[in-house]
N, C-alpha and C positions, 0 to 999 in steps of 0.2 A: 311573165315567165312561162318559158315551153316546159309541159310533164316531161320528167322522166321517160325514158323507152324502158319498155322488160329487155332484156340482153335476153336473147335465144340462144337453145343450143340444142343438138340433134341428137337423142340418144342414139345409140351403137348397137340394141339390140330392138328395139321397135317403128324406130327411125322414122321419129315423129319429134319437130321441134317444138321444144316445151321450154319454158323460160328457167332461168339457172336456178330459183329458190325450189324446182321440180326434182332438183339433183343434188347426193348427199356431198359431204366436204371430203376431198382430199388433197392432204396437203403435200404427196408423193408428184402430183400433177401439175403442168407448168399455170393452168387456169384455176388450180384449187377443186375441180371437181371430178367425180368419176365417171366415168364413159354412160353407164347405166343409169336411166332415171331410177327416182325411187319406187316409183311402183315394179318396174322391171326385176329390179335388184332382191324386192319382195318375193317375185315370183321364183327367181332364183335361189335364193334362200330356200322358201317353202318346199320346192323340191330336192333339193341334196337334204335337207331335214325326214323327209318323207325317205327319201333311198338309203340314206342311213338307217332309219328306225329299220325299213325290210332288211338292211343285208343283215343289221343283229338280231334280227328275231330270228332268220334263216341259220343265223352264227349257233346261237343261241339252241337250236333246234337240233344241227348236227351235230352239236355235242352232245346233249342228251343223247341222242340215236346211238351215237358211239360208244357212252359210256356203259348204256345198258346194252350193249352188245355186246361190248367188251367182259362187261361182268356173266356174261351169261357165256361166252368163248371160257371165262377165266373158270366157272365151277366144272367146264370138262376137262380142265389140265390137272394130274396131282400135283397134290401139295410141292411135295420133294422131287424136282427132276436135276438132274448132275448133267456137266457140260461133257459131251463125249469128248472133245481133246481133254480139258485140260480137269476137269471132276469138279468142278466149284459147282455150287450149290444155287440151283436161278431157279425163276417162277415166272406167271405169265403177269408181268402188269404192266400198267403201263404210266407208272408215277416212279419208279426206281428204276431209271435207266441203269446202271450199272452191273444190275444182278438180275437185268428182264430176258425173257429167253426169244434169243434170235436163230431160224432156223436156216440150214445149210438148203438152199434152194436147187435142186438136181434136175436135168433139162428134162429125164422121161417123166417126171410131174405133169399130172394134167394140169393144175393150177399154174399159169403161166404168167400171174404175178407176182411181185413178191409176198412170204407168205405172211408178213405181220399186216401188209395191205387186205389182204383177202381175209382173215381175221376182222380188222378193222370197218370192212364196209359189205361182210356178208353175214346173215341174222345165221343164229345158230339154230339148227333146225335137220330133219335125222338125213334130208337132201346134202345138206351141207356138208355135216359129219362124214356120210359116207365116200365124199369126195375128197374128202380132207384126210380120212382114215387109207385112202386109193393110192395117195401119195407117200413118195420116203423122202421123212423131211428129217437132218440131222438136227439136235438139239446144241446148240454152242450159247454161250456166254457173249457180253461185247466185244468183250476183247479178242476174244480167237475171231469169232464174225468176221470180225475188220483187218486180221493177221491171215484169213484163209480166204483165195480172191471167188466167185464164184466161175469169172470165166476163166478160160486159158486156163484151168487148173492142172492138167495133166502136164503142162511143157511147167509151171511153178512149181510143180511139186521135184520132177526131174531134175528143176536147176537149183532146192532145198537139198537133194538127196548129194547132186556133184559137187555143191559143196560143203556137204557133212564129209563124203568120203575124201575130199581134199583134202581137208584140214585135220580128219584121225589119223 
């Protein structure tokens, strides 16, 4: 009786023929196996393991940054600040979207982000403050934020007023 032959086959990312027991099962495949040997497949693995573990430590990290940023932005806001349209009662945080204070963003602003951004990813510090104090930023609520557009304001407001005086 003649041995057996190994059945070869080529992986797809080393592209080195290696006999089939070199390669794991699958049963989505017309031969039963996956393209990758298994040392390859290792290596694959081993790295998206490794790039995950960094993007969450990086995840991990910018939170942090933020949130003691944020809480250090939040001790120079008072307590009590009222929405200039509509008077409801917001503060600065950033876990109660509803009542968190969103600011009217005005083009002679030096800040030329928006400002819950420039908040979010600049340290508070008396550089900061005084750049931020440089600026006229209206205090609004969510609801008016999202009711009041920042651009094209002058022609929105003029087509709120034609048809207030329409309809009196």
């Amino acid at each position: 009786m003649e041995p057996a032959k190994a059945v070869m086959r080529v992986c797809k990312m080393c592209n080195y023929s290696k006999s089939k027991n070199k390669f794991w099962a699958d049963k989505n495949r017309k031969d039963g196996l996956q393209f990758y040997c298994k040392d390859c497949h290792r290596k694959i693995r081993r790295l998206k393991y490794n790039l995950h573990k960094e993007k969450e430590k990086r995840r991990i990290q910018c939170l942090r940054w933020r949130k003691l940023n944020r809480d250090s932005w939040n001790s120079y806001f008072p307590k009590k600040i009222k929405c200039q349209v509509c008077l409801k009662e917001v503060f600065f945080n950033g876990t109660h979207r509803n009542n968190t204070i969103n600011f009217d963003h005005r083009q002679e602003c030096v800040i030329k982000t928006a400002p819950s951004k420039f908040l979010n990813s600049h340290v508070f510090n008396e550089t900061n403050k005084k750049l931020w104090e440089s600026c006229n930023f209206g205090t609004l609520c969510l609801s008016c934020n999202i009711l009041l557009p920042t651009r094209n304001r002058n022609k929105w407001l003029k087509r709120v007023n034609a048809y207030i005086k329409d309809k009196v």
